[in-house]
mmCIF file of the N, C-alpha and C atoms, coordinates in Angstrom:
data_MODEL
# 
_entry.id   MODEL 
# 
loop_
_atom_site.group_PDB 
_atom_site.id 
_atom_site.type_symbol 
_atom_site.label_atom_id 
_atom_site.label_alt_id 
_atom_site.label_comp_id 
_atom_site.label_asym_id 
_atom_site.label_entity_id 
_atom_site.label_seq_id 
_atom_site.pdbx_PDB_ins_code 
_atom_site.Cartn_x 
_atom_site.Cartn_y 
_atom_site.Cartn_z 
_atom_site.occupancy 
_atom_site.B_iso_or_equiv 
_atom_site.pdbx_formal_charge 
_atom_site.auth_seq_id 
_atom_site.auth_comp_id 
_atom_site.auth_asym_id 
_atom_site.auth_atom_id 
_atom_site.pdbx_PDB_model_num 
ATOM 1   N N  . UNK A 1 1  ? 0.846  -7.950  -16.469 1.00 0.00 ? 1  UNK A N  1 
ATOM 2   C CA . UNK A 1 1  ? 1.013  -6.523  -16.247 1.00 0.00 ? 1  UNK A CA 1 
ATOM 3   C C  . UNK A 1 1  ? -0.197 -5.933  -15.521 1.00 0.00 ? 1  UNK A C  1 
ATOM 4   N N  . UNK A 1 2  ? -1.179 -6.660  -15.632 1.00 0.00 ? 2  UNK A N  1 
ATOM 5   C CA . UNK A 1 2  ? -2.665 -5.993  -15.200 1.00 0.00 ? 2  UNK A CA 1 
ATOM 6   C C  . UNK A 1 2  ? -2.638 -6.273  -13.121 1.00 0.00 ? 2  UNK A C  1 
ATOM 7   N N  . UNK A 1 3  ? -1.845 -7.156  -13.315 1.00 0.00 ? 3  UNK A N  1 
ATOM 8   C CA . UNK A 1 3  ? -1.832 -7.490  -11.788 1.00 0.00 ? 3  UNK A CA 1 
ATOM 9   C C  . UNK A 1 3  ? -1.322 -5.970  -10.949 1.00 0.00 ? 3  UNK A C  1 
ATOM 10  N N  . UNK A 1 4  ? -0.264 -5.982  -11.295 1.00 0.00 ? 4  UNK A N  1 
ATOM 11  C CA . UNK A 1 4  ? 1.199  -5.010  -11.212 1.00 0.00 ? 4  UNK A CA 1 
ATOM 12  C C  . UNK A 1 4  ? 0.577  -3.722  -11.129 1.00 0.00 ? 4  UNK A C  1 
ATOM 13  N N  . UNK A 1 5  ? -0.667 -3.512  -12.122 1.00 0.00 ? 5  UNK A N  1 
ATOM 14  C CA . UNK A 1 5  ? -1.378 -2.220  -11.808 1.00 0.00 ? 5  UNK A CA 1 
ATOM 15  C C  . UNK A 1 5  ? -2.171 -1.618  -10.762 1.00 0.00 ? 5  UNK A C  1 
ATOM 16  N N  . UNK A 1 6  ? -2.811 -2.856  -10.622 1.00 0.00 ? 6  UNK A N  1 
ATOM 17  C CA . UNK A 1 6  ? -3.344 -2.929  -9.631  1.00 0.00 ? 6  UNK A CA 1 
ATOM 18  C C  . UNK A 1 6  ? -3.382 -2.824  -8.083  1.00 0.00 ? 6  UNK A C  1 
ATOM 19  N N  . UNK A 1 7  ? -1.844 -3.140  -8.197  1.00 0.00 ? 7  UNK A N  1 
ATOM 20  C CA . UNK A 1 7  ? -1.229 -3.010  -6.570  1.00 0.00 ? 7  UNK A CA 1 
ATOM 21  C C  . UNK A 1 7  ? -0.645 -1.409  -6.648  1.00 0.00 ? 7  UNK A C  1 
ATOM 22  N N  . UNK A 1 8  ? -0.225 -1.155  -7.771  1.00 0.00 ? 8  UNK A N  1 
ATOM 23  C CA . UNK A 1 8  ? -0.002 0.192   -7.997  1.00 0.00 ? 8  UNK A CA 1 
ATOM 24  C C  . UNK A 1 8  ? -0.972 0.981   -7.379  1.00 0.00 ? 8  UNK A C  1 
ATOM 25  N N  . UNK A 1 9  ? -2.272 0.974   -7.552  1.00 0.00 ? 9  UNK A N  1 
ATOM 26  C CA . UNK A 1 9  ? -3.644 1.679   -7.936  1.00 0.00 ? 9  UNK A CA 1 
ATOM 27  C C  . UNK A 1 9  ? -3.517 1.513   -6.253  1.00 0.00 ? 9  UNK A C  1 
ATOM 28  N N  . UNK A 1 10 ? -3.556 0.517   -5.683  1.00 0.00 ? 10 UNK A N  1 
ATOM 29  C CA . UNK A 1 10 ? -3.763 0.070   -4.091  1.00 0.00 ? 10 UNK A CA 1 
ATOM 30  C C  . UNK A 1 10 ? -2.452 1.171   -2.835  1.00 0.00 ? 10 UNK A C  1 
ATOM 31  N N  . UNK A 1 11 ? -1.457 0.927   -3.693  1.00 0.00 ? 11 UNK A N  1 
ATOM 32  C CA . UNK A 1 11 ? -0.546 1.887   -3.166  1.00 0.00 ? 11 UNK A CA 1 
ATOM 33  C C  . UNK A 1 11 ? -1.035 3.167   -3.259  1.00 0.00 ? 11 UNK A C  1 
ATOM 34  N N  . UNK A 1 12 ? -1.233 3.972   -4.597  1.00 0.00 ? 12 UNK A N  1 
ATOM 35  C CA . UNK A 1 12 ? -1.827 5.140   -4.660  1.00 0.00 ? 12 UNK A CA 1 
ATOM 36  C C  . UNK A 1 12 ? -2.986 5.814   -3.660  1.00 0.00 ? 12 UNK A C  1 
ATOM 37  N N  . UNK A 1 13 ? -3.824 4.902   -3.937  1.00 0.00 ? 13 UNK A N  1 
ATOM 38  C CA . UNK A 1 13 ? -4.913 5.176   -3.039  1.00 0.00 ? 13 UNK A CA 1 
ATOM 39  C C  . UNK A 1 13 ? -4.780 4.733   -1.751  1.00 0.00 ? 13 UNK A C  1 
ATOM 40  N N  . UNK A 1 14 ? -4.042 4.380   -1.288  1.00 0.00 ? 14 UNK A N  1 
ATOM 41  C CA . UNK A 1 14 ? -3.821 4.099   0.276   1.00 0.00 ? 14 UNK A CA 1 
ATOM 42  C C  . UNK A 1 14 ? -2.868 5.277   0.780   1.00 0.00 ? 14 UNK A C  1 
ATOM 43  N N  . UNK A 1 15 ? -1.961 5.515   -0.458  1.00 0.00 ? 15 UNK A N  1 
ATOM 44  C CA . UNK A 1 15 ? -0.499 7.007   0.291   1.00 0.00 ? 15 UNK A CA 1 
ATOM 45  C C  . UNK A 1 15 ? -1.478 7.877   0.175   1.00 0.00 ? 15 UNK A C  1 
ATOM 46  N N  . UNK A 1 16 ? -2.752 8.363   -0.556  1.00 0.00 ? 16 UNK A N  1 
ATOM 47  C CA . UNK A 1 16 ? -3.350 9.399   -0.243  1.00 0.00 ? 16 UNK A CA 1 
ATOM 48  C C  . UNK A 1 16 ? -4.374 9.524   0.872   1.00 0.00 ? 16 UNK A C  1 
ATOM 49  N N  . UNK A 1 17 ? -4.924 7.995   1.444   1.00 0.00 ? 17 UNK A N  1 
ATOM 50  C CA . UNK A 1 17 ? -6.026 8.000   2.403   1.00 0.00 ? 17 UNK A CA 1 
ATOM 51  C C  . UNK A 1 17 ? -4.958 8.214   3.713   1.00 0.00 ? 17 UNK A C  1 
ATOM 52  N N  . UNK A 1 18 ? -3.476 7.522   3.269   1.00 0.00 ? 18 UNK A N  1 
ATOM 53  C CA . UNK A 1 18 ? -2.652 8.120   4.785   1.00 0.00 ? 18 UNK A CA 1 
ATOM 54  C C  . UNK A 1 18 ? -2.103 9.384   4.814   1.00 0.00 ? 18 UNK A C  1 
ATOM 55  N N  . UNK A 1 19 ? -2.068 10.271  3.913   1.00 0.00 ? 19 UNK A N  1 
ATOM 56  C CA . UNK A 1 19 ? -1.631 11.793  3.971   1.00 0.00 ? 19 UNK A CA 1 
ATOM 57  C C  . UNK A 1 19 ? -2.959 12.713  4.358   1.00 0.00 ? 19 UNK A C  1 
ATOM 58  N N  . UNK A 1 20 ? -4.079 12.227  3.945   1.00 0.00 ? 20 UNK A N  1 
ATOM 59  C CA . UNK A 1 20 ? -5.282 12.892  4.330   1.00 0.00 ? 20 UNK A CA 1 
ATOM 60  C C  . UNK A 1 20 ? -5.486 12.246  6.309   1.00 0.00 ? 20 UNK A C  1 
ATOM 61  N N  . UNK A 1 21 ? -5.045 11.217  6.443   1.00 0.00 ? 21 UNK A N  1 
ATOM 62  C CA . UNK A 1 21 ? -5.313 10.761  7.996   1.00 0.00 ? 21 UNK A CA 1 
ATOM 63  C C  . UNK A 1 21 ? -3.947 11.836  8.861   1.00 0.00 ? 21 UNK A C  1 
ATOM 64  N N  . UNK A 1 22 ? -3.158 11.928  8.290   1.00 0.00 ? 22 UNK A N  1 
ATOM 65  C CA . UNK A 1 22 ? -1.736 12.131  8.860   1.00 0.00 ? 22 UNK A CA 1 
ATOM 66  C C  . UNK A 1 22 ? -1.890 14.174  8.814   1.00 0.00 ? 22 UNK A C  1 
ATOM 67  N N  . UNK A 1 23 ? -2.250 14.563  8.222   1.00 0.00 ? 23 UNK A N  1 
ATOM 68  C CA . UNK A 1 23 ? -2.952 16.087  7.826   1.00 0.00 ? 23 UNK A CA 1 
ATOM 69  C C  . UNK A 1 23 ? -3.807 16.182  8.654   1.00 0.00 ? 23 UNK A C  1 
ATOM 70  N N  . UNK A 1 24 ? -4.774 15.366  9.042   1.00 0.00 ? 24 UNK A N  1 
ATOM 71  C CA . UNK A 1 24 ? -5.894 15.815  10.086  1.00 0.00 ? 24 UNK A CA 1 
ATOM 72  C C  . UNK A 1 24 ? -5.434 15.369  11.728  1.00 0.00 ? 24 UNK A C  1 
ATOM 73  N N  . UNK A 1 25 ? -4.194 15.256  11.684  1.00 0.00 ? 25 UNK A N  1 
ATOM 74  C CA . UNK A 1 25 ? -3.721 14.876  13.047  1.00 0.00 ? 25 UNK A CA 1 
ATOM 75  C C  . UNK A 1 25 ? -4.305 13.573  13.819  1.00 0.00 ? 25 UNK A C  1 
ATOM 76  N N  . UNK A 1 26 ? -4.605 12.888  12.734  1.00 0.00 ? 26 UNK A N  1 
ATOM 77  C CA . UNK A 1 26 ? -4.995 11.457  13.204  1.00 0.00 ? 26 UNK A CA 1 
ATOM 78  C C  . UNK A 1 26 ? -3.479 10.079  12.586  1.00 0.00 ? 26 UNK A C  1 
ATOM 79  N N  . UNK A 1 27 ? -2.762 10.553  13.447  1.00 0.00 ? 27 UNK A N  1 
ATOM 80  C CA . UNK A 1 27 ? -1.165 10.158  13.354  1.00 0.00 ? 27 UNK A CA 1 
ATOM 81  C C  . UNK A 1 27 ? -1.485 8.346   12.951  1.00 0.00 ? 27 UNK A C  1 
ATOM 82  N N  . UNK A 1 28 ? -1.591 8.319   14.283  1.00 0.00 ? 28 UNK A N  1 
ATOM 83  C CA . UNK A 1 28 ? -2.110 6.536   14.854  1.00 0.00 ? 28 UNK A CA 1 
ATOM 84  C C  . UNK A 1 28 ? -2.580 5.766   13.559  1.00 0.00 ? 28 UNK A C  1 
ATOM 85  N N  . UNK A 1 29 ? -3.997 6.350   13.307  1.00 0.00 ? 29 UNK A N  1 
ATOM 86  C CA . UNK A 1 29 ? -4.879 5.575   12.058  1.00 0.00 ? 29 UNK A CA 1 
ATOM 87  C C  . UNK A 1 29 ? -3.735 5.480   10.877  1.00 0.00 ? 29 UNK A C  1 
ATOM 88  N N  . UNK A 1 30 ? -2.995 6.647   10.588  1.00 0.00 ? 30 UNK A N  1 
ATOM 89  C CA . UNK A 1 30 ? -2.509 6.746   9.312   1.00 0.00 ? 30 UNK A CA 1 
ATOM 90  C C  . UNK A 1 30 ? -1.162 5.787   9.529   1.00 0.00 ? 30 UNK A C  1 
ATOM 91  N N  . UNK A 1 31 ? -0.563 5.390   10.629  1.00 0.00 ? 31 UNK A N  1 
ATOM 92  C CA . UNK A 1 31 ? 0.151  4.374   10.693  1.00 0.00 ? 31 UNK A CA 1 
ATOM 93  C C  . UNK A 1 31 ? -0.285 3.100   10.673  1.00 0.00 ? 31 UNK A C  1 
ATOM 94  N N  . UNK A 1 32 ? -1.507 2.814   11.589  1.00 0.00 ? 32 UNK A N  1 
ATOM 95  C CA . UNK A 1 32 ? -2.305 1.723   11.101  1.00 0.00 ? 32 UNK A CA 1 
ATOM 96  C C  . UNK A 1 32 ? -2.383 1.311   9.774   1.00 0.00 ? 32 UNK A C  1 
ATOM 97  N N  . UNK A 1 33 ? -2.882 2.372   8.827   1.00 0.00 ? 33 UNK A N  1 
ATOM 98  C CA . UNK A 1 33 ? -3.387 1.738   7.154   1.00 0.00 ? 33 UNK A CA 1 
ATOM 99  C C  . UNK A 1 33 ? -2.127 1.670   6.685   1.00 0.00 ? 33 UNK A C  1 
ATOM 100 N N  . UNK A 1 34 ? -0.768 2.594   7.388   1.00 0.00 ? 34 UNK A N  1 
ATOM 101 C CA . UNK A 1 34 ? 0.479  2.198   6.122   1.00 0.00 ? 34 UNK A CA 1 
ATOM 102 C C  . UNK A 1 34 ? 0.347  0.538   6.142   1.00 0.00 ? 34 UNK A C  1 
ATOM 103 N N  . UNK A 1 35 ? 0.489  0.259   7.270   1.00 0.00 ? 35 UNK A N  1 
ATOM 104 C CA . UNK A 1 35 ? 0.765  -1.087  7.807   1.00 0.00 ? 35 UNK A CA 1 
ATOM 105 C C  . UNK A 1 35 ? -0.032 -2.412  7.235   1.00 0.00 ? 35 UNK A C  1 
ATOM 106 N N  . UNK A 1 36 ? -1.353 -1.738  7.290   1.00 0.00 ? 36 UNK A N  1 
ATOM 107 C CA . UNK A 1 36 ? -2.205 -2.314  6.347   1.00 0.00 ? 36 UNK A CA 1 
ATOM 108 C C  . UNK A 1 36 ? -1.843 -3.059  5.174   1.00 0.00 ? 36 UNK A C  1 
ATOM 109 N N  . UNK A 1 37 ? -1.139 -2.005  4.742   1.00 0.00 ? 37 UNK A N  1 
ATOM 110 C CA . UNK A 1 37 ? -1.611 -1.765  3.108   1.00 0.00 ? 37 UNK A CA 1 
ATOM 111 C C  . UNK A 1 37 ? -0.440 -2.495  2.740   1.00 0.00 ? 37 UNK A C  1 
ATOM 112 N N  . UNK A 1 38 ? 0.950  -2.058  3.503   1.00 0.00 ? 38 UNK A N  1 
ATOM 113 C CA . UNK A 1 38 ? 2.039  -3.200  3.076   1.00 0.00 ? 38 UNK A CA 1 
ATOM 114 C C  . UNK A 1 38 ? 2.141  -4.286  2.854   1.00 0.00 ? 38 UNK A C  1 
ATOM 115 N N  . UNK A 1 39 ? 1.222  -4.953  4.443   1.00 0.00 ? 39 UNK A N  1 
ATOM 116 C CA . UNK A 1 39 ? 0.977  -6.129  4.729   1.00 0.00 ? 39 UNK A CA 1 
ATOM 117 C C  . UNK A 1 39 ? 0.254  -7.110  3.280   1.00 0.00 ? 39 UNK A C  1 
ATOM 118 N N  . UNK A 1 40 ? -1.345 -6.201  3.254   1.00 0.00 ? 40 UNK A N  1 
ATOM 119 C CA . UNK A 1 40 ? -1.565 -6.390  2.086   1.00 0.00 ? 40 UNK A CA 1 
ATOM 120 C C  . UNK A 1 40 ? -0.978 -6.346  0.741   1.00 0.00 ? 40 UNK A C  1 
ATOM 121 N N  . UNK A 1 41 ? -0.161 -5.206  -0.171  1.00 0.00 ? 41 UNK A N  1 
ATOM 122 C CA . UNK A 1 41 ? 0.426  -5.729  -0.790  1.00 0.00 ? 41 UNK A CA 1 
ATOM 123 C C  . UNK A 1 41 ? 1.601  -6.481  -1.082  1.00 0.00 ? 41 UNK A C  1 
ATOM 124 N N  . UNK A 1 42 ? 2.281  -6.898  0.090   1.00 0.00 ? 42 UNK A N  1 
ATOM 125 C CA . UNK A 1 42 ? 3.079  -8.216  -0.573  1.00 0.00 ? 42 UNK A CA 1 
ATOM 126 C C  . UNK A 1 42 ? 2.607  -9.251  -0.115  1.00 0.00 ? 42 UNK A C  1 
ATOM 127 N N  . UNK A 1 43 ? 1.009  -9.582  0.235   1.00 0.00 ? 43 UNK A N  1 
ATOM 128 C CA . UNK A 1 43 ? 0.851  -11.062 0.517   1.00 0.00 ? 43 UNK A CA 1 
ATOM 129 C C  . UNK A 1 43 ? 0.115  -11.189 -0.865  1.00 0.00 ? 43 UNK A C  1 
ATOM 130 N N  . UNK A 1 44 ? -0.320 -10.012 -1.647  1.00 0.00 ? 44 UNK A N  1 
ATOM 131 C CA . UNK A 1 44 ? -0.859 -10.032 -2.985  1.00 0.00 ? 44 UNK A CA 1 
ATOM 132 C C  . UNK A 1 44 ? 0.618  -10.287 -4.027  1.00 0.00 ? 44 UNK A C  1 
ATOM 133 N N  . UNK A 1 45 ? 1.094  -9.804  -3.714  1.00 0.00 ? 45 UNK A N  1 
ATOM 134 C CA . UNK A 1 45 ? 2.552  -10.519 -5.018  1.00 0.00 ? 45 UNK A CA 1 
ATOM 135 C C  . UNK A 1 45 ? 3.072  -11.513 -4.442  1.00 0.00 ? 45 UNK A C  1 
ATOM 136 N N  . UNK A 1 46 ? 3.300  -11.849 -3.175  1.00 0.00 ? 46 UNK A N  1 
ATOM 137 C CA . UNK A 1 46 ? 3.559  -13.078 -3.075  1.00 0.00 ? 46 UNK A CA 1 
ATOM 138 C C  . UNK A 1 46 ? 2.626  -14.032 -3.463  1.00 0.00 ? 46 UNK A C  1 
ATOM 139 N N  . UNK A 1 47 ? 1.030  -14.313 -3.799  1.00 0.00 ? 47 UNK A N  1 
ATOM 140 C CA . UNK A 1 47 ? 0.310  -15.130 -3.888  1.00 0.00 ? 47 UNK A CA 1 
ATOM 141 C C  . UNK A 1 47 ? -0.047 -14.536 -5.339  1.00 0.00 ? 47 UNK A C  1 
ATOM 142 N N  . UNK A 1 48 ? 0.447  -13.633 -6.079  1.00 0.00 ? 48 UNK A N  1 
ATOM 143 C CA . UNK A 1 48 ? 0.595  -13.569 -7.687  1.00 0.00 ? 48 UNK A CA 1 
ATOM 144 C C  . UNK A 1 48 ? 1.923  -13.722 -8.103  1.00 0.00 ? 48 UNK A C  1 
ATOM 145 N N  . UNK A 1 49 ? 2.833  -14.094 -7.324  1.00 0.00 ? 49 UNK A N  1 
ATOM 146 C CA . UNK A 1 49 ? 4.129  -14.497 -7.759  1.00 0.00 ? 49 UNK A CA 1 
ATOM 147 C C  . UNK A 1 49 ? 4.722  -13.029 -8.476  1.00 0.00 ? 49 UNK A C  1 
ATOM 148 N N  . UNK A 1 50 ? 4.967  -12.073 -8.168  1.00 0.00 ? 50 UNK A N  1 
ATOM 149 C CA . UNK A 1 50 ? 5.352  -11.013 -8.421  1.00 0.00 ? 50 UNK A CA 1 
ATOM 150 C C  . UNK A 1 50 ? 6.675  -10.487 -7.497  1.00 0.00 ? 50 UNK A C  1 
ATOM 151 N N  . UNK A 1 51 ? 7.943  -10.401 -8.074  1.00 0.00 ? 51 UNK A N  1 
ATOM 152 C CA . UNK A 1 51 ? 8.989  -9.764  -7.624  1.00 0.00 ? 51 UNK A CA 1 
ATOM 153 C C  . UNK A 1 51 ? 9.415  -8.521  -7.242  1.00 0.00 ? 51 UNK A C  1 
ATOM 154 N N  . UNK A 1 52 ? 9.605  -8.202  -6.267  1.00 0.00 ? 52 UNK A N  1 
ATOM 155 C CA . UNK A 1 52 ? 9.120  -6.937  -5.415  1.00 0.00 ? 52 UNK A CA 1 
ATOM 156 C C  . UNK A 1 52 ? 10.576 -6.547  -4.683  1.00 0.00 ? 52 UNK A C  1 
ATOM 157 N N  . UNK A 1 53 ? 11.676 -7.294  -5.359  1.00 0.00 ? 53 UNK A N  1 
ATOM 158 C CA . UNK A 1 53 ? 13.020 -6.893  -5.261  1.00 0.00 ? 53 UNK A CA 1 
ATOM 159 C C  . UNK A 1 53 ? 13.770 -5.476  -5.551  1.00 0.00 ? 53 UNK A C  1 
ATOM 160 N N  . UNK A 1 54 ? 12.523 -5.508  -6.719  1.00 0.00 ? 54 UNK A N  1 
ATOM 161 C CA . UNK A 1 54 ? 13.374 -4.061  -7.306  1.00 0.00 ? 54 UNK A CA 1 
ATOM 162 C C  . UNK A 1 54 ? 11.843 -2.844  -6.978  1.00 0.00 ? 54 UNK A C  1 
ATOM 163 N N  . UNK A 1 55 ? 11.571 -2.957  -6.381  1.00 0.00 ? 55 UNK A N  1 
ATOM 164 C CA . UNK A 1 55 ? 10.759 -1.618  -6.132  1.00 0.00 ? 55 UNK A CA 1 
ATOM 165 C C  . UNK A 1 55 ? 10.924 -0.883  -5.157  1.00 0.00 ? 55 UNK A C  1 
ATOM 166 N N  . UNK A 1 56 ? 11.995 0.006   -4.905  1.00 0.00 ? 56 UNK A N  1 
ATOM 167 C CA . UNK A 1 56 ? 12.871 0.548   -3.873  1.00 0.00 ? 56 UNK A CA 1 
ATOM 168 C C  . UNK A 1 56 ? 12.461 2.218   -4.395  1.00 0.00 ? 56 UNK A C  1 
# 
């Protein structure tokens, strides 16, 4: 469960560093980090074996 939080915590703090980029009219960057951050978290549940089927 501690894993699971964690990517939580990573999502959180990434939808707010891209609403603060996307608010200051820095469009680009804030598409950059979504991209980021996706990328990053499912190569983190895929390499913690975490099912990411149902998080819609």
């Amino acid at each position: 469960m501690g894993k699971e939080l964690i990517l939580i915590g990573i999502v959180v703090v990434a939808g707010i560093g891209v609403s603060r980029l996307w608010m200051s009219r820095r469009k680009g960057w804030s598409i950059v980090l979504c991209l980021l951050v996706a990328a990053l978290v499912t190569s983190l549940a895929r390499r913690w074996q975490i099912d990411l089927s149902g998080a819609a």
